[in-house]
N, CA, C and O atoms as a Tripos MOL2 file, in Angstrom:
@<TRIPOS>MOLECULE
protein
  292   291    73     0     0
PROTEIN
NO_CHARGES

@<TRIPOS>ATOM
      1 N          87.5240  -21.6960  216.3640 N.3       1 UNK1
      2 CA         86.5820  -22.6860  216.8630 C.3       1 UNK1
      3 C          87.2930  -23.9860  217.2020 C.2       1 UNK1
      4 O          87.0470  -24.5740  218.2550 O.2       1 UNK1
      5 N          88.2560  -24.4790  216.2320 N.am      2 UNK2
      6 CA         89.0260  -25.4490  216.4270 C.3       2 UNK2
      7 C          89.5770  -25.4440  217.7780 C.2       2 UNK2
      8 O          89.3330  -26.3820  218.5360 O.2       2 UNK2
      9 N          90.4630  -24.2390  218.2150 N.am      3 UNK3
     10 CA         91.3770  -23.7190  219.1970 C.3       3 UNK3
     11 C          90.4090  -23.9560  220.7340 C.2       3 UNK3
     12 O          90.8350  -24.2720  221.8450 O.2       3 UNK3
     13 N          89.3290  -23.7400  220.4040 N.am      4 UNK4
     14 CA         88.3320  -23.6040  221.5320 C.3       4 UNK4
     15 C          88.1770  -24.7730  222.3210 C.2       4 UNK4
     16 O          88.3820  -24.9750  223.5180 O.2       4 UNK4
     17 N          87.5730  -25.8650  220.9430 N.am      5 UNK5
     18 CA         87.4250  -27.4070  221.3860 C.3       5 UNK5
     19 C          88.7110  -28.2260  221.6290 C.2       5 UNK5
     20 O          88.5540  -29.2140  222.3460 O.2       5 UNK5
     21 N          89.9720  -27.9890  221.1540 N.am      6 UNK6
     22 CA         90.7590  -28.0840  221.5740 C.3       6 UNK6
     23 C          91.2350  -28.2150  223.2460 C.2       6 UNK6
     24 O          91.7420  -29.1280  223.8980 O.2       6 UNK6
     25 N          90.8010  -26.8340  223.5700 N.am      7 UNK7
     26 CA         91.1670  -26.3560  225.0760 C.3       7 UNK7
     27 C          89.9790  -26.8510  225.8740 C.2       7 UNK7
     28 O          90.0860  -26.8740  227.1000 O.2       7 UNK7
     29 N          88.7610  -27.2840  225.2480 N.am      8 UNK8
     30 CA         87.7300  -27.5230  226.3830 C.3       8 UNK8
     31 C          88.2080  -28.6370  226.6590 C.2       8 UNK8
     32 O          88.2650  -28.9890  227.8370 O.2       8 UNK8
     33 N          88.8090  -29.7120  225.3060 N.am      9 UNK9
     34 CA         88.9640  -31.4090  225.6100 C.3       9 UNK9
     35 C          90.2110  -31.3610  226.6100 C.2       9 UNK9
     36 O          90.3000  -32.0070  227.6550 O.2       9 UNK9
     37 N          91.0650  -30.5580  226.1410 N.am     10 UNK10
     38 CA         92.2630  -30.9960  227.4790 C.3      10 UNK10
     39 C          92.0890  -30.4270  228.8660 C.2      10 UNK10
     40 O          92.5220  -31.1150  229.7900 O.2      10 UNK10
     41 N          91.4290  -29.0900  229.1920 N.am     11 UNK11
     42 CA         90.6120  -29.5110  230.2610 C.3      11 UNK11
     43 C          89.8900  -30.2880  231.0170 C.2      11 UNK11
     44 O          89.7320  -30.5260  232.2150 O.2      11 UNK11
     45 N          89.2790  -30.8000  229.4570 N.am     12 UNK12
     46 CA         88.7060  -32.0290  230.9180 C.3      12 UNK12
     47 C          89.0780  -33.0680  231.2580 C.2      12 UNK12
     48 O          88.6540  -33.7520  232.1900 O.2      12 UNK12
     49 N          90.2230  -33.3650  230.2560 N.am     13 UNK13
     50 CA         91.4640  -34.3870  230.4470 C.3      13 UNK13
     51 C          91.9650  -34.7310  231.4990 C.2      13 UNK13
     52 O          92.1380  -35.8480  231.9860 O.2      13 UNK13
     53 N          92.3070  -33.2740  232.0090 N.am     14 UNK14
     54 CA         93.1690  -32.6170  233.1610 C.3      14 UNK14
     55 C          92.4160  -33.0490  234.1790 C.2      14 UNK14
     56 O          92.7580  -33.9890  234.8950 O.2      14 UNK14
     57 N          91.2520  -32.3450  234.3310 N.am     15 UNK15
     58 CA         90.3240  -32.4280  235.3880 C.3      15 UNK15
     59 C          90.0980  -34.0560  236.1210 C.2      15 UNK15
     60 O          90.2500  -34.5540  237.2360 O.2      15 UNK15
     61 N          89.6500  -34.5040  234.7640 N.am     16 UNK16
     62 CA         89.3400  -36.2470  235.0430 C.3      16 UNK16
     63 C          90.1710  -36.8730  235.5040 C.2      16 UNK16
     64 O          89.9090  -37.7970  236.2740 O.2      16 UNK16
     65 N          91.6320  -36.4850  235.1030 N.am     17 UNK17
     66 CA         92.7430  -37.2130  235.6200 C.3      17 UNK17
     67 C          92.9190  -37.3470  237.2380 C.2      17 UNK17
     68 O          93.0230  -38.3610  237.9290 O.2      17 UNK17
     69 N          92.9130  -35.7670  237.6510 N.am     18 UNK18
     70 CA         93.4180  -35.1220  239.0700 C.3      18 UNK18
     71 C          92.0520  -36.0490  239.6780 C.2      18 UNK18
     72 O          92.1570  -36.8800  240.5800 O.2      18 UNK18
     73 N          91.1750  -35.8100  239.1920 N.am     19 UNK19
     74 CA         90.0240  -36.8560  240.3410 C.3      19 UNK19
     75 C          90.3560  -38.0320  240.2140 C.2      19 UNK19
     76 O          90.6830  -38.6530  241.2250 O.2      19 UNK19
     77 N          90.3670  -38.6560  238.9630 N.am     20 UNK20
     78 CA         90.5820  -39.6870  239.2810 C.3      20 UNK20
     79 C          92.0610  -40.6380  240.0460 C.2      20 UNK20
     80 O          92.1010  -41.8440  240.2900 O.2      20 UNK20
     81 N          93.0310  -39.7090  240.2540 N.am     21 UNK21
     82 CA         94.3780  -39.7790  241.1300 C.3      21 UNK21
     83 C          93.7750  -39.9390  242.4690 C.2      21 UNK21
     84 O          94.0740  -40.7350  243.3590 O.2      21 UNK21
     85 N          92.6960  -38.8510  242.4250 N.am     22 UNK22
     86 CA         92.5470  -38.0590  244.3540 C.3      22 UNK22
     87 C          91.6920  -39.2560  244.6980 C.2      22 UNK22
     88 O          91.8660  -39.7330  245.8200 O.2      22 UNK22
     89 N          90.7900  -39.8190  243.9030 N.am     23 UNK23
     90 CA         89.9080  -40.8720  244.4740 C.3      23 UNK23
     91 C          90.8350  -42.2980  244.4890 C.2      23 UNK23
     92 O          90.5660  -42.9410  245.5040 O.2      23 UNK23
     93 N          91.8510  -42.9640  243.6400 N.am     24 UNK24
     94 CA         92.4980  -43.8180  243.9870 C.3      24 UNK24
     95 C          93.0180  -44.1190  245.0350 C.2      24 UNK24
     96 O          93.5330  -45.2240  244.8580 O.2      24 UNK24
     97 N          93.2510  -43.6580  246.4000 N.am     25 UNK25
     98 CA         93.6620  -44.1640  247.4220 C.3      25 UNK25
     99 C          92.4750  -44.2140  248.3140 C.2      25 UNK25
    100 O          92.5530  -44.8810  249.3460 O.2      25 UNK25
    101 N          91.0400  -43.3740  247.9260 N.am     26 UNK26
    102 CA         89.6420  -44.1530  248.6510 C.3      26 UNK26
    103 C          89.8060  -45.0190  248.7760 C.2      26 UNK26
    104 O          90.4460  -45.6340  247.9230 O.2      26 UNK26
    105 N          89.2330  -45.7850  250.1740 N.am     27 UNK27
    106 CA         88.7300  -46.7190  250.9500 C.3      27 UNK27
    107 C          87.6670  -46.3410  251.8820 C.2      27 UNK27
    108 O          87.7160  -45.2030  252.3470 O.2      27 UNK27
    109 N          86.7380  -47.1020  252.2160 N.am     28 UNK28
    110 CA         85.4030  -46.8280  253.1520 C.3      28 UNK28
    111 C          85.7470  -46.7580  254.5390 C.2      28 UNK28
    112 O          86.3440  -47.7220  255.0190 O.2      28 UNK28
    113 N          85.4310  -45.6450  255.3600 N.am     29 UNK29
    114 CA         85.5210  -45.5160  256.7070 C.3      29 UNK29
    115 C          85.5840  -46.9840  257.1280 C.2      29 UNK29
    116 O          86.6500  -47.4160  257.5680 O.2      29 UNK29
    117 N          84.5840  -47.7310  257.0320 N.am     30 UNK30
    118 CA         84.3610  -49.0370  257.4380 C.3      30 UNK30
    119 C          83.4830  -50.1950  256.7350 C.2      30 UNK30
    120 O          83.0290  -50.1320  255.5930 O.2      30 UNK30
    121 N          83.3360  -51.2450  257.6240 N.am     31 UNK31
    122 CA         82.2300  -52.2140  256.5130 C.3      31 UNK31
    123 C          81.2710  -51.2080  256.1790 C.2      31 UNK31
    124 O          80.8020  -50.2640  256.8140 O.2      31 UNK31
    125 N          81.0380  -51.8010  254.6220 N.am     32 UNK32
    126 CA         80.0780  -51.4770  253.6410 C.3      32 UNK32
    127 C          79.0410  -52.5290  253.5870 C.2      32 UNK32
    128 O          79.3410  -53.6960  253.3310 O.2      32 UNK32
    129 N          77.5790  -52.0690  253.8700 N.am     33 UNK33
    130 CA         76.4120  -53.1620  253.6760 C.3      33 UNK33
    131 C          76.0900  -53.0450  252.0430 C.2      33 UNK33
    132 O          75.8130  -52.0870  251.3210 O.2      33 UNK33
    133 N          76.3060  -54.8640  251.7350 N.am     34 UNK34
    134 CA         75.7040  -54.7250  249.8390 C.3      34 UNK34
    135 C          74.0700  -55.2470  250.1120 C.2      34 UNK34
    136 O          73.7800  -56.4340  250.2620 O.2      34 UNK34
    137 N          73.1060  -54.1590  250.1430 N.am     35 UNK35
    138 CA         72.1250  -54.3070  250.1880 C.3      35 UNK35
    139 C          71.7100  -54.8080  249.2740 C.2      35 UNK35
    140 O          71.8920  -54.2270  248.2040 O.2      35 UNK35
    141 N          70.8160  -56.3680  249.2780 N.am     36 UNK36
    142 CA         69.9600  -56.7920  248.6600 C.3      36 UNK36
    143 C          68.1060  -56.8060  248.4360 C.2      36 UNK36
    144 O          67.4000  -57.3920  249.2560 O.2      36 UNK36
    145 N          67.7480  -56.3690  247.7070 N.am     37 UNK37
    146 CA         66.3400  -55.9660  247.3530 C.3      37 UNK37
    147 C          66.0170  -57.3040  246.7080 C.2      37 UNK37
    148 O          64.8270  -57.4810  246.9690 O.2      37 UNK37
    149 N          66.4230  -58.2500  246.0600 N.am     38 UNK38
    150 CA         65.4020  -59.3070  245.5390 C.3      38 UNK38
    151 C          65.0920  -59.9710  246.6510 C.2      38 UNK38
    152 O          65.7180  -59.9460  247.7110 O.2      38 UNK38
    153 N          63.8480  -60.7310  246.3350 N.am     39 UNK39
    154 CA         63.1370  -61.6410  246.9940 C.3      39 UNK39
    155 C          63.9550  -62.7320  247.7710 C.2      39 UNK39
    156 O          64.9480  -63.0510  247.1170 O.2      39 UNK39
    157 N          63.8220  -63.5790  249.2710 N.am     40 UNK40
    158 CA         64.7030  -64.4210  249.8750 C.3      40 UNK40
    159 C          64.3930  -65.7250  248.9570 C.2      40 UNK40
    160 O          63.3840  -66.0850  248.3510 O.2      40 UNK40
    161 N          65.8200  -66.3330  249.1290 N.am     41 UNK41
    162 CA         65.6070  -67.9020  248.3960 C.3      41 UNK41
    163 C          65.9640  -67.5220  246.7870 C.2      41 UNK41
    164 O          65.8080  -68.4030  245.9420 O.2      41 UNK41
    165 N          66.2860  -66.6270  246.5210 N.am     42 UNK42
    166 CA         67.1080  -66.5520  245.1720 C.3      42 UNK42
    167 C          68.8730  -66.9400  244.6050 C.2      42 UNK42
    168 O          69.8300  -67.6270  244.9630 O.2      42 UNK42
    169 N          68.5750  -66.2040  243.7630 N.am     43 UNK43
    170 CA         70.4320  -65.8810  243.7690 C.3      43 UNK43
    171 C          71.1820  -64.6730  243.7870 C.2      43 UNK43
    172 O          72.2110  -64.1610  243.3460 O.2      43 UNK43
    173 N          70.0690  -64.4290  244.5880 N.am     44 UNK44
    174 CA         70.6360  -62.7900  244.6920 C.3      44 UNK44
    175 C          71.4050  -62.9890  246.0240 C.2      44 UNK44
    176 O          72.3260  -62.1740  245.9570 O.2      44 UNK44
    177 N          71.4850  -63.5620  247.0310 N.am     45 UNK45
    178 CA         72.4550  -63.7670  248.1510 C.3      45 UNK45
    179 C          73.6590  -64.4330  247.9780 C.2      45 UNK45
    180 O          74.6750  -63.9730  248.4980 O.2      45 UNK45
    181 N          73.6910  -65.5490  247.2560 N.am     46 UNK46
    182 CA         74.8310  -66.3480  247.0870 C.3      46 UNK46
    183 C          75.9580  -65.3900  246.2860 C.2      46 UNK46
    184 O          77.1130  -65.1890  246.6630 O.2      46 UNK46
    185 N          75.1750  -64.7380  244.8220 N.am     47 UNK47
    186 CA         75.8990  -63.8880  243.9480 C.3      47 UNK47
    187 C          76.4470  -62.3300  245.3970 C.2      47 UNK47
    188 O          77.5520  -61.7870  245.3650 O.2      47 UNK47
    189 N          75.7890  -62.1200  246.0230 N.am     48 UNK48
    190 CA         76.2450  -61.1060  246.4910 C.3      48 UNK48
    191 C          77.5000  -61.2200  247.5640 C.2      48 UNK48
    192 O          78.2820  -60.3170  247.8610 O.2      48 UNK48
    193 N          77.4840  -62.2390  247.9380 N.am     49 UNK49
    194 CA         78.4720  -63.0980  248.9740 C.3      49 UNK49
    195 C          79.8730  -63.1300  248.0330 C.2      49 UNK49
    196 O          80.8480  -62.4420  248.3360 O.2      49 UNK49
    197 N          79.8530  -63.9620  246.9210 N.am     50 UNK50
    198 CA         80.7180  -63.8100  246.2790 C.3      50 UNK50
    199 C          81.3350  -62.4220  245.6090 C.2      50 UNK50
    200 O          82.4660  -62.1550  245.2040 O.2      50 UNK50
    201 N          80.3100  -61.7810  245.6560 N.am     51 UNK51
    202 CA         80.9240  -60.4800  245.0060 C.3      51 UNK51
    203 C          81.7120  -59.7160  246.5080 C.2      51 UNK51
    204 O          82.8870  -59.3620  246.4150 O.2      51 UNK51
    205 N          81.1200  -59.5650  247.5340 N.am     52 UNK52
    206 CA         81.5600  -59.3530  248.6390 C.3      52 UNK52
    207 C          82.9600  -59.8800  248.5980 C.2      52 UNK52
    208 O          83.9530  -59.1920  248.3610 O.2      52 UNK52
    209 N          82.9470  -61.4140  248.9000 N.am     53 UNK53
    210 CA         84.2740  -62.0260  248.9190 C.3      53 UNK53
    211 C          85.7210  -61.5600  247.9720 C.2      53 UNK53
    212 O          86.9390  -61.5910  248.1410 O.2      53 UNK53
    213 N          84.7720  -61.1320  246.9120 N.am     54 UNK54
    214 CA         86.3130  -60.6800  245.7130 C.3      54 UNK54
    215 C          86.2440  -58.9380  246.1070 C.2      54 UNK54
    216 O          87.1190  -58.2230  245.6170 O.2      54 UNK54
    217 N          85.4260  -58.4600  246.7920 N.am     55 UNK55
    218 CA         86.2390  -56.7380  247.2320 C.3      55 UNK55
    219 C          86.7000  -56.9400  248.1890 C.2      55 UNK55
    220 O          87.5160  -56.0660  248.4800 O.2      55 UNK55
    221 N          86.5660  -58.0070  249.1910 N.am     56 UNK56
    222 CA         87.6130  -58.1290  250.2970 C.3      56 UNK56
    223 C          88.6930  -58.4310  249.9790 C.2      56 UNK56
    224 O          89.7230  -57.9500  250.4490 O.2      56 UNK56
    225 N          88.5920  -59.5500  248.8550 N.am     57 UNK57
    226 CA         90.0110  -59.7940  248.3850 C.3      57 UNK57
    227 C          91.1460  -58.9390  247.3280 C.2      57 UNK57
    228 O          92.3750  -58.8640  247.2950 O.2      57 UNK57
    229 N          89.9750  -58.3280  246.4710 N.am     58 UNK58
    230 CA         91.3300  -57.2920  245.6700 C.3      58 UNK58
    231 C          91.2940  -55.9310  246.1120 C.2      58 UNK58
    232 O          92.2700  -55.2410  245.8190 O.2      58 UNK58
    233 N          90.1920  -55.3160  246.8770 N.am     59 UNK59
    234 CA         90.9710  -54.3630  247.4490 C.3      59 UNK59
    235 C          90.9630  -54.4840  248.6730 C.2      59 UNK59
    236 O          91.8010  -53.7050  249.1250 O.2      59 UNK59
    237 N          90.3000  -55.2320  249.7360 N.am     60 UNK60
    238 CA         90.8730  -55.3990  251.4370 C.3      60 UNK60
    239 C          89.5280  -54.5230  251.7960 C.2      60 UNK60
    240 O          89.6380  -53.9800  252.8960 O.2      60 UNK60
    241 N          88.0760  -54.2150  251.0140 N.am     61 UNK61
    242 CA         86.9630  -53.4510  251.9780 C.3      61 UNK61
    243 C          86.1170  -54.7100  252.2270 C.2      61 UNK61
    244 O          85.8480  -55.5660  251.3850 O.2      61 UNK61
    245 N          85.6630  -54.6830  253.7860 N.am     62 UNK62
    246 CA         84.7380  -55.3720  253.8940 C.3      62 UNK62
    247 C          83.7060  -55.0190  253.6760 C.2      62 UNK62
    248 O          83.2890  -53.8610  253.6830 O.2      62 UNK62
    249 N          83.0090  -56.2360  253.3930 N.am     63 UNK63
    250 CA         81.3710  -55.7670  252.7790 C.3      63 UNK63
    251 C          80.0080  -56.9570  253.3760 C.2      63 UNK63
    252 O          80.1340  -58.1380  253.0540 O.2      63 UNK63
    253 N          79.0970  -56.6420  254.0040 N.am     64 UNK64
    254 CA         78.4550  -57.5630  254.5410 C.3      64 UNK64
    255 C          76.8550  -57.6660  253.7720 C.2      64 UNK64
    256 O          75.8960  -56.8960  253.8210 O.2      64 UNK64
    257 N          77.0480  -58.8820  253.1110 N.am     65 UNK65
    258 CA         75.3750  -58.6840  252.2200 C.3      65 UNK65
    259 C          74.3650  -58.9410  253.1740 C.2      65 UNK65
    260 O          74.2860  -59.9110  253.9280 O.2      65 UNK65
    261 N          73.3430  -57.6560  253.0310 N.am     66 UNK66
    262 CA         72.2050  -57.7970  253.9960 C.3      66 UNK66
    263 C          70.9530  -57.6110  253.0600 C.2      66 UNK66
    264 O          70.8380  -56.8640  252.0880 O.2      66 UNK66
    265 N          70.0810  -58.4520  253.5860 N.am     67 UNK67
    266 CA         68.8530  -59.3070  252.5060 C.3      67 UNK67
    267 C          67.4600  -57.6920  253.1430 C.2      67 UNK67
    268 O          66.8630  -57.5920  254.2150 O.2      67 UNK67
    269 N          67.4460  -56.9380  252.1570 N.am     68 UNK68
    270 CA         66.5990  -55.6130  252.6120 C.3      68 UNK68
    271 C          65.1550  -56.0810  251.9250 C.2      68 UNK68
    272 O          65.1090  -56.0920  250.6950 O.2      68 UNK68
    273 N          63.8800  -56.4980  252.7470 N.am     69 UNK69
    274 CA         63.0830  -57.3690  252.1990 C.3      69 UNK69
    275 C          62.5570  -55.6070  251.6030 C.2      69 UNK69
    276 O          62.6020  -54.5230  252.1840 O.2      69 UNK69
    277 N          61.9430  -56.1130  249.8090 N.am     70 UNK70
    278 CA         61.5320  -54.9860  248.7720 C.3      70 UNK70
    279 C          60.0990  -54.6920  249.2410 C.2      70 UNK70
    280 O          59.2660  -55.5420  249.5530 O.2      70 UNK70
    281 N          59.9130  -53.1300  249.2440 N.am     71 UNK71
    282 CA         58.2140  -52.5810  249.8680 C.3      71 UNK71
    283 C          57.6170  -53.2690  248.7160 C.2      71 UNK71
    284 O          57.9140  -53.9580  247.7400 O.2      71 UNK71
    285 N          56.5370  -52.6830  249.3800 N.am     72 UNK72
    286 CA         55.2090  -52.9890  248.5010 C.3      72 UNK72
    287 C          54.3640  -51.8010  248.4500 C.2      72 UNK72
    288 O          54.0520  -51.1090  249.4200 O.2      72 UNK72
    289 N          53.9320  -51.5800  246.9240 N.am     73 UNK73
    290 CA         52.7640  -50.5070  246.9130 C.3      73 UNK73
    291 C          51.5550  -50.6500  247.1260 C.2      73 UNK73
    292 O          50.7990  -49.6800  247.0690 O.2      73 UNK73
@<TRIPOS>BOND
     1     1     2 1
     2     2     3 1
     3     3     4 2
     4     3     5 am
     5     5     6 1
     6     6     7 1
     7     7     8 2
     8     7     9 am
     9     9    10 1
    10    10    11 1
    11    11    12 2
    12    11    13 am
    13    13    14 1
    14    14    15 1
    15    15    16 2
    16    15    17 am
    17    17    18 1
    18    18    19 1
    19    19    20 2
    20    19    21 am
    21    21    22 1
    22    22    23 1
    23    23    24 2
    24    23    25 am
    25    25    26 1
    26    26    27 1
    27    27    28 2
    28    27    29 am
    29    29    30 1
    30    30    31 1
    31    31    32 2
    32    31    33 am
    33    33    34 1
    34    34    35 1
    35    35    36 2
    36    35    37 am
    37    37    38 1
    38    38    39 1
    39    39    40 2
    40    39    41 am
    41    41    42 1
    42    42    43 1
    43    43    44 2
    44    43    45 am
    45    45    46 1
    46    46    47 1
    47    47    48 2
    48    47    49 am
    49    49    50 1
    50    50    51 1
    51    51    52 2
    52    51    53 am
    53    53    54 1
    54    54    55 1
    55    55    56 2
    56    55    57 am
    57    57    58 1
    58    58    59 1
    59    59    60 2
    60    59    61 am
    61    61    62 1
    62    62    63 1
    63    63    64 2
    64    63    65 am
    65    65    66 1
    66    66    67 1
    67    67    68 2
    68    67    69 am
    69    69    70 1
    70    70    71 1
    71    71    72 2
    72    71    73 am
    73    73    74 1
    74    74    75 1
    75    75    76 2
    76    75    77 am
    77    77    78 1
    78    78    79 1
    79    79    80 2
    80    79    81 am
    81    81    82 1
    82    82    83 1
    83    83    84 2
    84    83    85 am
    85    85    86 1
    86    86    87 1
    87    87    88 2
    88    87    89 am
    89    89    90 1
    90    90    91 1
    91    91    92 2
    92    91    93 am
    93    93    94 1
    94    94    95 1
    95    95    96 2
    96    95    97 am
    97    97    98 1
    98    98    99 1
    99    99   100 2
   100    99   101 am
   101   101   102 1
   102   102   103 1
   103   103   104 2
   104   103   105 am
   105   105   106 1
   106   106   107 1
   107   107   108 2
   108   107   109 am
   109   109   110 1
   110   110   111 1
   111   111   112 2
   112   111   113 am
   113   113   114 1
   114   114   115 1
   115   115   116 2
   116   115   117 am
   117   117   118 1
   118   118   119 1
   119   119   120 2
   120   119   121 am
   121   121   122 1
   122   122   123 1
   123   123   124 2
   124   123   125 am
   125   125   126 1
   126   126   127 1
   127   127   128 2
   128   127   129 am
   129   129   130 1
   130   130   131 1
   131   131   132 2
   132   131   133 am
   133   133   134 1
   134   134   135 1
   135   135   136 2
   136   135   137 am
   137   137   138 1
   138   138   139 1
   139   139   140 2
   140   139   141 am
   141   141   142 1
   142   142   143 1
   143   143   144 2
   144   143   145 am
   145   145   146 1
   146   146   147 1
   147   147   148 2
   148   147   149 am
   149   149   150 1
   150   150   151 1
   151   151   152 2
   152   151   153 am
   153   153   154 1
   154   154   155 1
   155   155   156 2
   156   155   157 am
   157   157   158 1
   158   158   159 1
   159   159   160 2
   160   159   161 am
   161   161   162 1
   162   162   163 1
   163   163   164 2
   164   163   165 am
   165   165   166 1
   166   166   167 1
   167   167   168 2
   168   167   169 am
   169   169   170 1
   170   170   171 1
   171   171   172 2
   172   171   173 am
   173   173   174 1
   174   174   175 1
   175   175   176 2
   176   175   177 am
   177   177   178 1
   178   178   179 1
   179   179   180 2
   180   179   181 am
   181   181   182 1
   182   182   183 1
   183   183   184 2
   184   183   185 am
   185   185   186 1
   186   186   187 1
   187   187   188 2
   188   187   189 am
   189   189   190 1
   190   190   191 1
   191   191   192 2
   192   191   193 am
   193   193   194 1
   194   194   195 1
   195   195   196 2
   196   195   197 am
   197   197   198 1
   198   198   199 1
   199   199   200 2
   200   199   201 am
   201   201   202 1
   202   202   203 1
   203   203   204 2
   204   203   205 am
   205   205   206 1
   206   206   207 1
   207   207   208 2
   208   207   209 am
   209   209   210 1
   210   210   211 1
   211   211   212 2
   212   211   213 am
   213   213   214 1
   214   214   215 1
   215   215   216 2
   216   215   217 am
   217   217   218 1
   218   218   219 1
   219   219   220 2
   220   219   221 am
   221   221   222 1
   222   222   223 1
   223   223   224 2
   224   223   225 am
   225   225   226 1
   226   226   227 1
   227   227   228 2
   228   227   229 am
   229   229   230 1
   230   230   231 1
   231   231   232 2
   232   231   233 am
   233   233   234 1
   234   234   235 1
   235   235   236 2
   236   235   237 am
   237   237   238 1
   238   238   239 1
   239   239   240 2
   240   239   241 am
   241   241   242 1
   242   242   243 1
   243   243   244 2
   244   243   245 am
   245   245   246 1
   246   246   247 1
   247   247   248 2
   248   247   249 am
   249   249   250 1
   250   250   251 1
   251   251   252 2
   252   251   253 am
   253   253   254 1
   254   254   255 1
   255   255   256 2
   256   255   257 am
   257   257   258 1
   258   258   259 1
   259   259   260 2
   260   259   261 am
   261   261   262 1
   262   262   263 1
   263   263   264 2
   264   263   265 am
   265   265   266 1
   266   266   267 1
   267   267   268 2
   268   267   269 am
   269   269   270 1
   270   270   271 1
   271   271   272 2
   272   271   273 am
   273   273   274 1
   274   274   275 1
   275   275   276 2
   276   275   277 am
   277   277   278 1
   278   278   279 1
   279   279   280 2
   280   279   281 am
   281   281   282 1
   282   282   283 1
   283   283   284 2
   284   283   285 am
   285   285   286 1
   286   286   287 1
   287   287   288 2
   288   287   289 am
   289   289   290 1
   290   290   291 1
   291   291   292 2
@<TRIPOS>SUBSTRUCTURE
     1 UNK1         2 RESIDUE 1 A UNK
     2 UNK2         6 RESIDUE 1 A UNK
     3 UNK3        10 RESIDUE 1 A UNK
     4 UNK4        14 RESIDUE 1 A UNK
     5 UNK5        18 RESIDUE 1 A UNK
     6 UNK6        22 RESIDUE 1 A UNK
     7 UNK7        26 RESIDUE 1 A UNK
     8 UNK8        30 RESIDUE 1 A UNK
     9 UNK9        34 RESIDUE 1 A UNK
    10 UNK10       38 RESIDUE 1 A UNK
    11 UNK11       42 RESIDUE 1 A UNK
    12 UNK12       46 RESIDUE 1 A UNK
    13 UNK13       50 RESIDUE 1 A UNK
    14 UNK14       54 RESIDUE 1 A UNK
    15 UNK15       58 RESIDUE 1 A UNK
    16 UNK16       62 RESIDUE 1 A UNK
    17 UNK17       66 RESIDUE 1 A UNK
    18 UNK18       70 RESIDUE 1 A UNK
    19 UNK19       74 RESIDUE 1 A UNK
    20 UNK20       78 RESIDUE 1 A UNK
    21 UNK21       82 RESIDUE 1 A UNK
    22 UNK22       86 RESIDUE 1 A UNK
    23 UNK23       90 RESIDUE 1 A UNK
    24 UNK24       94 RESIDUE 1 A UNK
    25 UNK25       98 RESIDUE 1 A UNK
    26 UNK26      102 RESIDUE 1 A UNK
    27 UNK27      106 RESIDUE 1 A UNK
    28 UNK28      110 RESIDUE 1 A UNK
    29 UNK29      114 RESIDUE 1 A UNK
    30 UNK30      118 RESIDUE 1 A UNK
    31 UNK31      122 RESIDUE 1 A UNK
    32 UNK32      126 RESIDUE 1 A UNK
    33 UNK33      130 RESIDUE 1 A UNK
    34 UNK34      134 RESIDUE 1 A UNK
    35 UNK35      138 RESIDUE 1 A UNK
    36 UNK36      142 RESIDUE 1 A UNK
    37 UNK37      146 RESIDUE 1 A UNK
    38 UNK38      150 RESIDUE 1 A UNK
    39 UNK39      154 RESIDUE 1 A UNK
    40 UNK40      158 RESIDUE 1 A UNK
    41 UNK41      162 RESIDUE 1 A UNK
    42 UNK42      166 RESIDUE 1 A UNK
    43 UNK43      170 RESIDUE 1 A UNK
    44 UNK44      174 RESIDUE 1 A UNK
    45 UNK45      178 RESIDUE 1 A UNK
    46 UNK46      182 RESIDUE 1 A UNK
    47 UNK47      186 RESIDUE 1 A UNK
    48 UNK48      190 RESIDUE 1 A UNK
    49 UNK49      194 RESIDUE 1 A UNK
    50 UNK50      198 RESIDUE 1 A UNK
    51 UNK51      202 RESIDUE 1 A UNK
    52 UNK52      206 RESIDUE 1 A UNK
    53 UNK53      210 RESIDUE 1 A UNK
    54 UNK54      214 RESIDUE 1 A UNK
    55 UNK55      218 RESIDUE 1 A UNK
    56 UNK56      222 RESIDUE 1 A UNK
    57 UNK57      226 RESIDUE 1 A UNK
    58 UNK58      230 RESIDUE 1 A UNK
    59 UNK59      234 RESIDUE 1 A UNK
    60 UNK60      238 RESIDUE 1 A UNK
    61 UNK61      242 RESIDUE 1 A UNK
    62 UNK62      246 RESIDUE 1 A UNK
    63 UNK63      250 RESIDUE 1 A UNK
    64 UNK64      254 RESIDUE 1 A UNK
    65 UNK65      258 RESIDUE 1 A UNK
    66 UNK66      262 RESIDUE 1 A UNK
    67 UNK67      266 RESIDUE 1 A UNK
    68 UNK68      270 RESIDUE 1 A UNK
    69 UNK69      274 RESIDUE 1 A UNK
    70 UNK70      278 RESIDUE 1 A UNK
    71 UNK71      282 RESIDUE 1 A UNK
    72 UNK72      286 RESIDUE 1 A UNK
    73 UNK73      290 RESIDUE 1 A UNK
């Protein structure tokens, strides 16, 4: 039983690793929209601008915050 859980954990060791290698050189076809759902006149635009600004800057994706006004039921 020991031997078993053993081999399931380094499997998935393995596994997690190789994805997570294969996804490290992802980048987005192109600009990415950071859709915003809160209400206009908050801080949900300013905060999203800035967050925008620091993925352009540490990894180089552009990102354009667009204000998606929230439905109504």
């Amino acid at each position: 039983m020991k031997h078993s859980i053993k081999a399931a954990a380094a499997s998935f060791v393995m596994t997690a690793s190789a994805t997570g290698l294969k996804a490290a050189g992802w980048t987005p076809p192109g600009p990415s929209n950071l859709m915003i759902t809160s209400a206009a006149g908050g801080a949900a635009k300013p905060q999203a601008r800035i967050i925008a600004e620091n993925l352009e800057a540490t990894l180089g994706w552009q990102c354009i915050p667009e204000q998606i006004p929230a439905t109504t039921r």
